[in-house]
C-alpha positions as CSV (number, residue, x, y, z in Angstrom):
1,X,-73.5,82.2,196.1
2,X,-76.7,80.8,196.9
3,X,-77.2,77.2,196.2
4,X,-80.3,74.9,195.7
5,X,-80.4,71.4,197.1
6,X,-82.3,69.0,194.5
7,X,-85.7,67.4,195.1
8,X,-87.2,71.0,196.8
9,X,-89.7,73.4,195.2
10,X,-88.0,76.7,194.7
11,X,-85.8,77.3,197.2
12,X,-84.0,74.1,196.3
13,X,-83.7,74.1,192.6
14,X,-81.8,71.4,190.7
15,X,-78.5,73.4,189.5
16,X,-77.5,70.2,186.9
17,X,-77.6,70.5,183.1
18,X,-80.3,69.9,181.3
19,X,-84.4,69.3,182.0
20,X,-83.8,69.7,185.5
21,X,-81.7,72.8,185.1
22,X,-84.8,74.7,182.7
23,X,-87.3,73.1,185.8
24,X,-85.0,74.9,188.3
25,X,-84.9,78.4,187.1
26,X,-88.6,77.9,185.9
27,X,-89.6,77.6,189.2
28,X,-87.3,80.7,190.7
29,X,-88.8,83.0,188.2
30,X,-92.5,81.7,188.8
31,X,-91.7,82.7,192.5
32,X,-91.1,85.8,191.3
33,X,-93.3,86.7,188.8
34,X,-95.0,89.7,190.8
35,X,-91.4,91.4,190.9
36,X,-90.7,90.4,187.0
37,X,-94.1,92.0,185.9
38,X,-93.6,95.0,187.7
39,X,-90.1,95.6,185.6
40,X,-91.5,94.4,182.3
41,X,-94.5,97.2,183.1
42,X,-91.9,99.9,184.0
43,X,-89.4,99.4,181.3
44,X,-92.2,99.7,178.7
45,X,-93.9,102.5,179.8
46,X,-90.3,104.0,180.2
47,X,-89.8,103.3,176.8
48,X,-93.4,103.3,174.7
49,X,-95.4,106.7,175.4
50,X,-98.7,105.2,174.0
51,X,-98.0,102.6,177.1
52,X,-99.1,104.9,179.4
53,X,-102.3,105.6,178.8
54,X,-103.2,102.5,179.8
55,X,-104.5,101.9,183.4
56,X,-100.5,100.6,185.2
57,X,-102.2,97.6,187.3
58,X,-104.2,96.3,184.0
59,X,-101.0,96.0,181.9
60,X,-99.6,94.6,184.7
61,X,-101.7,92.0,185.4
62,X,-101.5,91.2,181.6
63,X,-98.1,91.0,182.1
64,X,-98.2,88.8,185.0
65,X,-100.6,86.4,182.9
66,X,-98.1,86.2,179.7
67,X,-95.2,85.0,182.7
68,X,-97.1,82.5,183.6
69,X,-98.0,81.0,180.5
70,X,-94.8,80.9,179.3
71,X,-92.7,79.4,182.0
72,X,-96.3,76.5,182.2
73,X,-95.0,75.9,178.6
74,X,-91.1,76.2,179.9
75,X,-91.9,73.5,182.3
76,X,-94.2,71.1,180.1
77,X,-91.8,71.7,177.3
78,X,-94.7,72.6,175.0
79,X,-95.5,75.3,172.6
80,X,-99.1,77.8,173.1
81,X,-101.8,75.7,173.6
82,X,-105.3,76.5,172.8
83,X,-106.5,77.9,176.3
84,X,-103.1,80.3,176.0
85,X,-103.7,81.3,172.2
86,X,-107.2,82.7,172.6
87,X,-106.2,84.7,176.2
88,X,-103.1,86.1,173.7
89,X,-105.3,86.8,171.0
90,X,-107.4,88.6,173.5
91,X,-104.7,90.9,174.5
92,X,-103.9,91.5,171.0
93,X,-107.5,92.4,170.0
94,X,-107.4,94.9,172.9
95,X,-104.7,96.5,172.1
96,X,-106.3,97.8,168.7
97,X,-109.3,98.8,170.9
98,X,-106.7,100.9,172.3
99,X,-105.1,102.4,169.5
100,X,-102.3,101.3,170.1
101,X,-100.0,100.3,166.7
102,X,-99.0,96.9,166.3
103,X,-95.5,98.1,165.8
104,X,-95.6,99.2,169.1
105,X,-97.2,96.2,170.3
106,X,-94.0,94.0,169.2
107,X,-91.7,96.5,170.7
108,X,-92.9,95.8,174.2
109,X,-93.0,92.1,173.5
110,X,-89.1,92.3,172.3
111,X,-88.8,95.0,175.9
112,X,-90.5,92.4,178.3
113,X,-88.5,89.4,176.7
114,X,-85.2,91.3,177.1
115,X,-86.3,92.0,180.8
116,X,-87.0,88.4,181.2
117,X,-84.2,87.3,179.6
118,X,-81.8,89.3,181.9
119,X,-83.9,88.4,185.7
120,X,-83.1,84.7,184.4
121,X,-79.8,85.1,183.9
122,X,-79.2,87.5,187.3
123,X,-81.2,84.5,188.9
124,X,-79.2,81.7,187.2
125,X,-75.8,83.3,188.3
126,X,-77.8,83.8,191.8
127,X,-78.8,80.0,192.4
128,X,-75.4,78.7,190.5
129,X,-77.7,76.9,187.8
130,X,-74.9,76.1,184.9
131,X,-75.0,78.3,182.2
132,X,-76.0,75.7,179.7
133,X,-79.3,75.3,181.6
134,X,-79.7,79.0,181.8
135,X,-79.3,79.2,177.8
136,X,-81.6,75.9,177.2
137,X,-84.3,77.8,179.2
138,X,-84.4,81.5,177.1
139,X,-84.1,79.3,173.9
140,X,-87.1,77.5,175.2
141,X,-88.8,81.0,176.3
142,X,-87.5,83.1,173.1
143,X,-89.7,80.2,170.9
144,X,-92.8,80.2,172.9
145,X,-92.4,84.2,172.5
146,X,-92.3,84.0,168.8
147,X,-95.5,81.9,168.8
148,X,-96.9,84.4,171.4
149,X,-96.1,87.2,169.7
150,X,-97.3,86.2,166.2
151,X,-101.0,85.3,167.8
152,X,-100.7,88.4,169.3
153,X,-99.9,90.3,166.3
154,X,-102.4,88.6,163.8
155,X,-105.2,89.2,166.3
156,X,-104.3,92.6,166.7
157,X,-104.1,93.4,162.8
158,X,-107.8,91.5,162.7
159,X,-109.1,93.7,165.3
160,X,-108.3,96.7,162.9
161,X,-109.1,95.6,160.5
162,X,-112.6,95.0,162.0
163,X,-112.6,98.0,162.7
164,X,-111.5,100.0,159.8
165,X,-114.6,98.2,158.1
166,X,-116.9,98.9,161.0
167,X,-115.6,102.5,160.8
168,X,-115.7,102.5,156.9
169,X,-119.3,101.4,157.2
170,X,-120.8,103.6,159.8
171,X,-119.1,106.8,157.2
172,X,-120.7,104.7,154.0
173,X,-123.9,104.2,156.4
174,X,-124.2,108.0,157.0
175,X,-123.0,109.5,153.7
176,X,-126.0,106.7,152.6
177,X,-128.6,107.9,155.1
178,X,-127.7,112.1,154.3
179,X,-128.4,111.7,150.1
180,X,-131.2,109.3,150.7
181,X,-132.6,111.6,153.8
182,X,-133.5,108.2,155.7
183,X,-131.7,110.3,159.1
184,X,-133.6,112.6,161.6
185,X,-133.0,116.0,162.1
186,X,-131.5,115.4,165.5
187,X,-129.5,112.5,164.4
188,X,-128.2,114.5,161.8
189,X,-126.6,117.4,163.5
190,X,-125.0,115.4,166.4
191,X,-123.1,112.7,163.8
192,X,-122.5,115.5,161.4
193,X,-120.6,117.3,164.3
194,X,-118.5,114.0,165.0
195,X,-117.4,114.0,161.8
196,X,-116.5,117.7,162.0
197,X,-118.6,118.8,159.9
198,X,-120.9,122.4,160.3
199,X,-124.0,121.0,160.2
200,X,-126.1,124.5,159.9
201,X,-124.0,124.9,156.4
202,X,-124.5,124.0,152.7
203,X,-123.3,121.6,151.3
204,X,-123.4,119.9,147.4
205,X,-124.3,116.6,146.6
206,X,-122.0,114.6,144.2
207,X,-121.9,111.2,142.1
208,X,-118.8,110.2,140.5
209,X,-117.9,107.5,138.2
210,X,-114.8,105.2,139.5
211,X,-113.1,101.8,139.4
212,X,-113.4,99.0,141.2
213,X,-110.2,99.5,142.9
214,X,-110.6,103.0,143.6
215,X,-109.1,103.7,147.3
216,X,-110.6,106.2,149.4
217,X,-107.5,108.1,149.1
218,X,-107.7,108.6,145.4
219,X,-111.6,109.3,145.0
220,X,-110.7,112.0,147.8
221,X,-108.7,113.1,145.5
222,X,-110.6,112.8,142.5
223,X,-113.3,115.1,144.3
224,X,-110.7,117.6,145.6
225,X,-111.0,117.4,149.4
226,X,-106.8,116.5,149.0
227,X,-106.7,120.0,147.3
228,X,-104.3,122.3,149.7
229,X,-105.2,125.3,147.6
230,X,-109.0,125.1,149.1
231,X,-110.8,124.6,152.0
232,X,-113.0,121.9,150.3
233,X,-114.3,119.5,153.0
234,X,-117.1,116.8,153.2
235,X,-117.8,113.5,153.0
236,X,-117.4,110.6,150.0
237,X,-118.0,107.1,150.1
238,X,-118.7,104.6,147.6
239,X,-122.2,103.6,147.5
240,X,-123.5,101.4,144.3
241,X,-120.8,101.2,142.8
242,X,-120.2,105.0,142.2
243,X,-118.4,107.7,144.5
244,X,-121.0,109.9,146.3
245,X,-121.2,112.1,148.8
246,X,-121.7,115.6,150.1
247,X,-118.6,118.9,150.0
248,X,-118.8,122.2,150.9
249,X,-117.8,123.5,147.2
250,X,-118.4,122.3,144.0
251,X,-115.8,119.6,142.8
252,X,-113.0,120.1,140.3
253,X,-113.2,118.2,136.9
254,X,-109.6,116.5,136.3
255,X,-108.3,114.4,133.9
256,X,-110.6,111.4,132.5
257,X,-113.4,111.8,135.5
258,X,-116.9,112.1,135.6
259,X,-118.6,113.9,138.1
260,X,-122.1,115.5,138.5
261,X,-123.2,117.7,141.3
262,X,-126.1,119.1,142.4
263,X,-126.9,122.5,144.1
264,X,-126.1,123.9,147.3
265,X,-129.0,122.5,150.2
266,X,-128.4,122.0,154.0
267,X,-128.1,118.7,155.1
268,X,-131.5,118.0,155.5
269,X,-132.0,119.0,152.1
270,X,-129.5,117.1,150.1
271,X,-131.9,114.6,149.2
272,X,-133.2,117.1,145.8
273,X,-129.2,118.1,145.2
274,X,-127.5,114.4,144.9
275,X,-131.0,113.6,142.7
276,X,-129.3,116.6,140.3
277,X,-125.9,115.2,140.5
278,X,-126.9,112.2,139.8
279,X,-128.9,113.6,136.4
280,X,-125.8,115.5,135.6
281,X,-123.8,112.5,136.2
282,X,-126.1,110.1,134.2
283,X,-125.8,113.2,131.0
284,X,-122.5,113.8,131.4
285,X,-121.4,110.0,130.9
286,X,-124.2,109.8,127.9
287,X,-122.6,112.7,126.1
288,X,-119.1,111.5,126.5
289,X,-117.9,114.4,128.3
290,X,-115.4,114.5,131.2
291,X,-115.3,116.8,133.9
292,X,-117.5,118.0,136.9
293,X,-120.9,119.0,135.4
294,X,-124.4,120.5,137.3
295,X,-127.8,120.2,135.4
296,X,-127.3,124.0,134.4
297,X,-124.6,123.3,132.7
298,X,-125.6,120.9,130.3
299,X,-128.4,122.8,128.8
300,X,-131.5,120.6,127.5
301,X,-129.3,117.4,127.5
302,X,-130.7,116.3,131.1
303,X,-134.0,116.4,129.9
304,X,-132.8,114.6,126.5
305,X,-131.3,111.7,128.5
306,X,-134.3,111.7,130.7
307,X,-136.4,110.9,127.9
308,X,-135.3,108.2,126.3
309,X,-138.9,107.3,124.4
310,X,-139.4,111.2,122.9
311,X,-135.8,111.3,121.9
312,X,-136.4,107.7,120.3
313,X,-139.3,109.2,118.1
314,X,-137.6,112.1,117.5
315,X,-134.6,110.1,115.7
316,X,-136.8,108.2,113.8
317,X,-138.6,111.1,112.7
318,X,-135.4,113.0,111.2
319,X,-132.4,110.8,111.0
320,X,-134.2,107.2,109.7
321,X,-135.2,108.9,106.7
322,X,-131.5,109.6,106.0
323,X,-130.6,105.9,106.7
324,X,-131.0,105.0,102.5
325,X,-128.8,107.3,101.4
326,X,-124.5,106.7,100.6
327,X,-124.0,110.2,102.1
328,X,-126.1,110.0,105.4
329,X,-122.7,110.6,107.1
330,X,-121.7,113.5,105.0
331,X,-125.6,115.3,105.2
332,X,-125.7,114.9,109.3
333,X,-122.2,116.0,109.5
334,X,-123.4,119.0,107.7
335,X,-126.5,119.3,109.4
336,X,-124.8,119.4,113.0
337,X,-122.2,121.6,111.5
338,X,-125.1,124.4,110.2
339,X,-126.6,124.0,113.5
340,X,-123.7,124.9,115.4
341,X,-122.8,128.1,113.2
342,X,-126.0,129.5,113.7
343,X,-127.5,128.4,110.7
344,X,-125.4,131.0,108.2
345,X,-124.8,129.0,105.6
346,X,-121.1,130.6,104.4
347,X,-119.5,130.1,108.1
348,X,-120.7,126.5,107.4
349,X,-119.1,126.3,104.0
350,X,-115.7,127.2,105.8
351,X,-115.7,124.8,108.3
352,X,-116.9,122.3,106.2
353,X,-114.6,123.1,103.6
354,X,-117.0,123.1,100.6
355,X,-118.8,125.3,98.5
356,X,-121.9,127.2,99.8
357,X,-124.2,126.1,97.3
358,X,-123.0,122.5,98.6
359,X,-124.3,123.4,101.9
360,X,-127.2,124.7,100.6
361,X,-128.5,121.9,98.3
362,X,-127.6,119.1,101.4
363,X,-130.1,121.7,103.9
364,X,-132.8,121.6,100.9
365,X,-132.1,117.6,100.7
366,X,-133.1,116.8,104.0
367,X,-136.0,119.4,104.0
368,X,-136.9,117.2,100.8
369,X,-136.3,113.5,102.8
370,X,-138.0,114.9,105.7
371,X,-141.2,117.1,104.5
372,X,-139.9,119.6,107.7
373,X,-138.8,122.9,107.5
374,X,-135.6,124.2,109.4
375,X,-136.5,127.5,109.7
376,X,-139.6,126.5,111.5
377,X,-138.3,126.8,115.7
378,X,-140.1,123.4,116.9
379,X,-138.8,121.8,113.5
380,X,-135.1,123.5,114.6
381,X,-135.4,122.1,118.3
382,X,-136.5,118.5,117.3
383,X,-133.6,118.5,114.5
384,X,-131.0,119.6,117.6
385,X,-132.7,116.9,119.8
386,X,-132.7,114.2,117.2
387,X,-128.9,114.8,116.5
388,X,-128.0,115.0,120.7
389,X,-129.5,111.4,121.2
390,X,-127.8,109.5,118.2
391,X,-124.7,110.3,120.0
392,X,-125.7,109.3,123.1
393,X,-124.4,106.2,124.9
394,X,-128.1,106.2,126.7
């Protein structure tokens, strides 16, 4: 067995309990810190694949810095001081850079400790340092580790956190720049292509309503590019406080939501299709209705929640004069109710459940309230109109 005299650098290590012992062993491994970095490299790369895809003499040297901070600490008896927690943070930060998981990051912490752990205790047994010393010294190393590994950890969860937003806002950025047509031709077929997308193709715009804790996950689902059954693809994002974006089919309607879309353009073109989703999307949510809706489907309502003065003079025209009267409810209901049945007064009566001559005399009672006549086509139209805006939410 090898033995260190006391009072000497590192060949002469102090093999007594205690300080001195921790000192001692300290030292030895600082002598050999080339060696220990070299194992700690090897036994991670053996053991984490993502490890090796990093450049072997980088790591390395990484490695070789952590040694040396901890057994400075070892022999000062201190924690990580300032200098030491931004060069951890560092590594941690570039680690995300890297891709590399944070899980992964800890496991070659716990791998390099272990490997540590064991070339102290080889080189305790080797120099004859008591045992006691040997233990005082990991306890002393497996503390300033946790510290080191929590900076390590917190900077690396910051660092992708940066960059989830960084990445969330260059996608929010584009979607942005495609429906508002603020990006160049050129610009526009090489980013489209990094996001995968065919940039010669068509694509339809879309506004959604959503909540203010909608995830991306769940408005890709709400706009079916989750659906297995199609080959929907696109982009979404959440810009003003709705979902929009740009897929390469129209979107489903499910449940409770409210989506408009617009027609088929190229990219350059989207500007006039997410203009008609978001018409469609403004209608839709004025007339209540849930779904996925384009301007073609909604008929004339577009153009009714478009105007909001016209359809203002409309219901005072027709439905004010009403106001007075105890059964204003009962004569619109049957008004809307005539309309819809084509204006045949017994199909009315059914629905209504009241005699025809009921129907008739509330028909004549408006004519009466409002000087109009309903079987007049502009008188018909401005009727329909007046009715559609009272039940708007506009």
């Amino acid at each position: 067995m090898t033995s260190l005299a006391a009072g000497c650098e590192v060949d002469h290590v102090a093999v007594s309990d205690g300080v001195a012992a921790v000192e001692g062993l300290g030292a030895a491994l600082l002598a050999s810190k080339a060696g220990l970095a070299r194992r700690i490299r090897e036994a991670v790369e053996a053991e984490i694949p993502a490890y090796r895809s990093l450049p072997g003499d980088t790591l390395e040297n990484e490695v070789s810095l952590v040694l040396r901070q901890l057994l400075r600490a070892i022999a000062d008896q201190r924690g990580v001081d300032d200098r030491e927690c931004g060069e951890l943070a560092a590594i941690g930060e570039r680690r995300a850079r890297q891709g590399l998981p944070v899980d992964d990051v800890l496991r070659a912490w716990r791998l390099g400790m272990e490997t540590a752990v064991r070339q102290a205790r080889e080189t305790g047994q080797r120099y004859g340092i008591a045992e006691t010393g040997v233990l005082a010294f990991v306890e002393s190393a497996l503390a300033w580790c946790d510290q080191a590994m929590l900076i390590t950890s917190r900077a690396h969860r910051r660092a992708e956190r940066a960059a989830v937003r960084e990445s969330d806002e260059c996608h929010t950025d584009f979607v942005r720049g495609v429906l508002m047509g603020t990006i160049s031709h050129a610009e526009l077929r090489i980013r489209a292509e990094m996001y995968g997308l065919d940039p010669t193709a068509d694509y339809v715009a879309v506004r959604a309503c959503v909540n203010a804790d909608t995830t991306q996950f769940r408005l890709e689902q709400l706009l079916g590019l989750s659906d297995s059954t199609r080959n929907r693809y696109g982009l979404v994002a959440i810009i003003d406080d709705n979902a929009a974006g740009f897929l390469s089919d129209p979107p489903p309607g499910r449940g409770d939501s409210i989506v408009g879309f617009g027609p088929p353009r190229p990219l350059e073109r989207l500007v006039e299709s997410y203009r008609s989703a978001a018409r469609a999307l403004v209608t839709a949510e004025a007339c209540g209705l849930h779904g996925a809706y384009d301007i073609a489907s909604l008929g004339l309502r577009p153009a009714i929640a478009l105007d909001a003065e016209l359809g203002e003079l409309l219901r005072r025209r027709y439905l004010e004069p009403l106001a007075a009267l105890s059964s204003e409810a009962e004569l619109i209901a049957t008004l809307r109710t005539y309309l819809a049945c084509g204006m045949h007064v017994e199909r009315t009566a059914t629905r209504l459940f009241v005699h025809q001559n009921t129907v008739r005399y509330r028909i004549a009672r408006f004519e009466e309230l409002t000087g109009k006549d309903l079987s007049e086509i502009e008188v018909l139209l401005e009727v329909w109109w007046a009715l559609e805006v009272s039940t708007m939410q506009l």
